[in-house]
N, C-alpha and C positions, 0 to 999 in steps of 0.2 A: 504494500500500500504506500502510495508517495504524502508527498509533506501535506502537499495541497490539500488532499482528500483530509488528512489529519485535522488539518486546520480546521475546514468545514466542519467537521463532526466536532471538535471542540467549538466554534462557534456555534453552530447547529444546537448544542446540549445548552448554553449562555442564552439561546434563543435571540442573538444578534444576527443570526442573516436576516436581509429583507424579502418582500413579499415572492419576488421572482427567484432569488437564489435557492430558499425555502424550498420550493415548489419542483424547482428542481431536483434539488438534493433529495428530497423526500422521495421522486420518481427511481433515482439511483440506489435508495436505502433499501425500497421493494426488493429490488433485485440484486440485492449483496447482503449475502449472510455475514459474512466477515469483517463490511462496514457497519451493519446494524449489532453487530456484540462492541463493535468500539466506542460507539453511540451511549450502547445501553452502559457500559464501563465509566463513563464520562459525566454522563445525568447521573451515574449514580455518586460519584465524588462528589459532585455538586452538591448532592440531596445530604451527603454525611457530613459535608463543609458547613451548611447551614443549618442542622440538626446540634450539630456543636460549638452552634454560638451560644453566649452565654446568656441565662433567661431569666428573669426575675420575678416575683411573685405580684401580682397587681395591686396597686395601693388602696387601702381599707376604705378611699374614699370616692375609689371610681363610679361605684353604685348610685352613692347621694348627689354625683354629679352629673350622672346621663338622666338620673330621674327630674332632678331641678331644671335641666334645657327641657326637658321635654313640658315639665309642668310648666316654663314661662314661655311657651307657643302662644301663639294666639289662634285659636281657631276658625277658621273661617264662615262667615254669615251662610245662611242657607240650608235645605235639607241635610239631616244627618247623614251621611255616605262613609264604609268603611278605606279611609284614605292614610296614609303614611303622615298627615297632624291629628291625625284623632288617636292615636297609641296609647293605651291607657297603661296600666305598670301589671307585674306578675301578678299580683293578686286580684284581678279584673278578670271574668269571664273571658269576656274577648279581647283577640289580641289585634292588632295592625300595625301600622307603618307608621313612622315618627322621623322629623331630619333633628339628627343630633349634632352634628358639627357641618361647620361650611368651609372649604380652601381647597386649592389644587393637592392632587396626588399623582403617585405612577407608583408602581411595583415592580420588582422583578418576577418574571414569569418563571415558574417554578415544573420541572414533571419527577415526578419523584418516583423510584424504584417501585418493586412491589409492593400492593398493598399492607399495610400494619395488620394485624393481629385484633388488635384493641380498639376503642373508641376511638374516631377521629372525628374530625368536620371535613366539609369539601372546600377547598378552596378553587373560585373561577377566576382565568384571565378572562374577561370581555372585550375583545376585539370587534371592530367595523364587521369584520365577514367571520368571523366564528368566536367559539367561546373554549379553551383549555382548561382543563381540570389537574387539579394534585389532592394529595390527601394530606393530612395533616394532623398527627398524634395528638388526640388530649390526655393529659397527664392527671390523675388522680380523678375522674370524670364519675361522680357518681348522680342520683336518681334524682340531685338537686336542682329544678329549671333555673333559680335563680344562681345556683354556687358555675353551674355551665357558662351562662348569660356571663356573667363576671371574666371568668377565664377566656370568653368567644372575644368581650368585649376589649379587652387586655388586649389581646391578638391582633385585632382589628385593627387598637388605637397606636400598638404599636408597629406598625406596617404604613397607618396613616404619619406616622412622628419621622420614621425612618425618611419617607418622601418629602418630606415637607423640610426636615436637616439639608437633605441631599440638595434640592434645588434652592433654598437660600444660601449656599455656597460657591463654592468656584465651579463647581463639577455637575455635570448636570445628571440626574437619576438614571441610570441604566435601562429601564423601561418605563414608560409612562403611556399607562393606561389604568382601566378600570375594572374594578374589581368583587367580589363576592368571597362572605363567606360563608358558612350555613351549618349549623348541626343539626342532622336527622335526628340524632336521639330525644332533643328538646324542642326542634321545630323552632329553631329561632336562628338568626343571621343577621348580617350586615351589608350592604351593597354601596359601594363607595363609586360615583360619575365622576367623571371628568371634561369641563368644557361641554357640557350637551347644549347644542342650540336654543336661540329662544321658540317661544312658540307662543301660539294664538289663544285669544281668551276660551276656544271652543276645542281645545286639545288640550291632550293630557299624555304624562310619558309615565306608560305603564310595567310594573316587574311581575314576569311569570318563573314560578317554577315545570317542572317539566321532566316524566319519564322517558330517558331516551331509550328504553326498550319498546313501552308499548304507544308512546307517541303522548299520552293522554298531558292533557297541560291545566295549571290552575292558576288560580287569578294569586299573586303577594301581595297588591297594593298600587297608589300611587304615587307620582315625587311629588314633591308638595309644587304648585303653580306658583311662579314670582320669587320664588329664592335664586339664589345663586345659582350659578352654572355649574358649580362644580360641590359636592358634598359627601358625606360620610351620614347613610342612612339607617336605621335596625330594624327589623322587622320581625314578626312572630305570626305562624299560619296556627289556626283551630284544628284536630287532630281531623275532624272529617271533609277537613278542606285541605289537606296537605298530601303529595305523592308516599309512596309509599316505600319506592325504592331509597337505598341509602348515597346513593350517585345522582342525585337529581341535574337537570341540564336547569339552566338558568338564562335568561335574557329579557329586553326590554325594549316596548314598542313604543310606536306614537300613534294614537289613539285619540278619533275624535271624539266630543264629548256626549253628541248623543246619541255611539254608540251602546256607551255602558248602561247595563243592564244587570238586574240583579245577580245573575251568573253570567259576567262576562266572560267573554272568548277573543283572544288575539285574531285582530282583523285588519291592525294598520300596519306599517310597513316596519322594520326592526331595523332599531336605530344601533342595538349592542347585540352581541353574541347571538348564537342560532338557533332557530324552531327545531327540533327534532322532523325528520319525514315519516 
């Protein structure tokens, strides 16, 4: 195997080629068994490099402070509607979407080795034309919604701290896009946009989750209308409205408003990551 090919497959694993090189490369991976184990060799450095960074435990006050943003929203005039400012806290029958922070972000896009053993969450890249998946180990995860939320939220906040270091400095972020993260076990997540267009008084940017085995998709929520472009959202589905699978696909449309119907269904054009076929 020559250097070049090396190269690629270490860029390939960084997820630094662009959209044409990708495309390429990925047609050449089909067909070389011996460049896809160098691949797989390479993401998985990757995936132990950032497993042993060092982690710290979330501050005893992150709780009283996602709960306080959420409780000084102002909610909007008008029919009650289950939307991303209506979120009410765990101990509330129902759950929705609430925006908890606003600023730019990006991440690094992550694919990590064989699935864990143990509890994890899903973590999404969302991209323009698709959405990438990792998994991602929780650590002491037990039957607690609220002690989970804590630790997703930790995760989240600190992914969003990580982006927001990196581009107020010399160096610009490595990847900058948007992002998801989700635990099946407690049905709860975070969905962090970046830069999403504005839009009209009669649109709405809507988040689906989504079985990509049997196609089937459910409504997460809305982003809230009139805020920022760019924010860090959390979310929680009801158990009889949430997929069922532990790999849910995720994405988010744009949605006129007198579509929605009490059981909406994606019918506008996707603005992030993919519908399953």
């Amino acid at each position: 195997m020559n250097s070049q090919l090396e190269e690629q497959a270490c860029l390939y694993a960084l997820d630094r080629l662009g959209p044409g090189e990708r495309a390429s490369f990925e047609a050449q991976l089909a067909r070389d068994p011996g460049l896809a184990a160098l691949v797989q060799e390479y993401e998985a450095a990757v995936a132990r490099a950032i497993l042993t960074l060092p982690r710290s435990a979330p501050p005893e006050s992150l709780l009283a402070r996602i709960e306080a943003r959420i409780d000084r929203r102002v909610r909007p005039p008008g029919p009650a509607r289950r939307t991303m400012a209506d979120f009410p806290w765990s101990r509330v029958a129902k759950w929705s979407l609430a925006a908890v922070i606003a600023t730019s972000l990006g991440i690094l896009a992550l694919r990590l080795p064989p699935r864990p053993t143990g509890p994890v969450v899903v973590l999404a890249i969302l991209e323009a034309d698709r959405t990438r998946y990792s998994e991602v180990p929780l650590r002491n995860a037990g039957g607690d919604a609220d002690a989970r939320f804590v630790q997703l939220a930790s995760l989240a906040e600190s992914l969003w701290e990580q982006n927001r270091v990196a581009r107020s400095g010399q160096s610009q972020p490595p990847v900058d896009r948007s992002f998801a993260l989700y635990d099946p076990g407690s049905l709860q997540g975070f969905i962090a946009v970046r830069e999403l267009p504005a839009v009209s008084g009669n649109q709405r940017y809507i988040v689906w989750l989504s079985d990509r085995t049997t196609g089937g998709v459910w409504y997460a929520g809305m982003l809230p209308q009139g805020g920022p472009d760019s924010g860090l959202f959390c979310f929680l589905l009801e158990p009889k409205a949430a997929p069922q699978t532990k790999r849910p696909g995720i994405f988010i449309t744009l949605e006129e408003r007198d579509s929605a119907t009490a059981a909406p269904k994606p019918r506008g054009r996707i603005v992030l990551g993919t519908k399953p076929i």
